[in-house]
C-alpha positions, 0 to 999 in steps of 0.5 A: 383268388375266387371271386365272392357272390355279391362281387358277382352280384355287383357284375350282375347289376352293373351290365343289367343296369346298363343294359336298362340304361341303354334302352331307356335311352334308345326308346325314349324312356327317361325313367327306365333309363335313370332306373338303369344308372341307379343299377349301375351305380349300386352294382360298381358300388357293391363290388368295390366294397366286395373287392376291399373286404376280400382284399383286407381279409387276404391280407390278415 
């Protein structure tokens, strides 16, 4: 099964947005830090939501 562009997409934001989170925490920037787990969690969210939609339609 190929992977879809907003499954990707939600990878994407997943390792940016910890990646953001990690260094707001290192450097003492709250903001960026919070910004990074607001990446997070719209990245996995993204991706579930790909995951289940291309699931359903291997299904059908």
């Amino acid at each position: 099964m190929q992977m879809s562009g907003f499954a990707r997409i939600g990878i994407g934001l997943l390792l940016i947005g910890a990646l953001l989170a990690a260094f707001g925490q290192y450097a003492n920037r709250e903001a960026v830090a919070i910004f990074g787990v607001v990446m997070v969690a719209c990245g996995f969210v993204l991706y579930m939501a790909a995951s289940i939609v291309a699931k359903r339609k291997a299904k059908a």
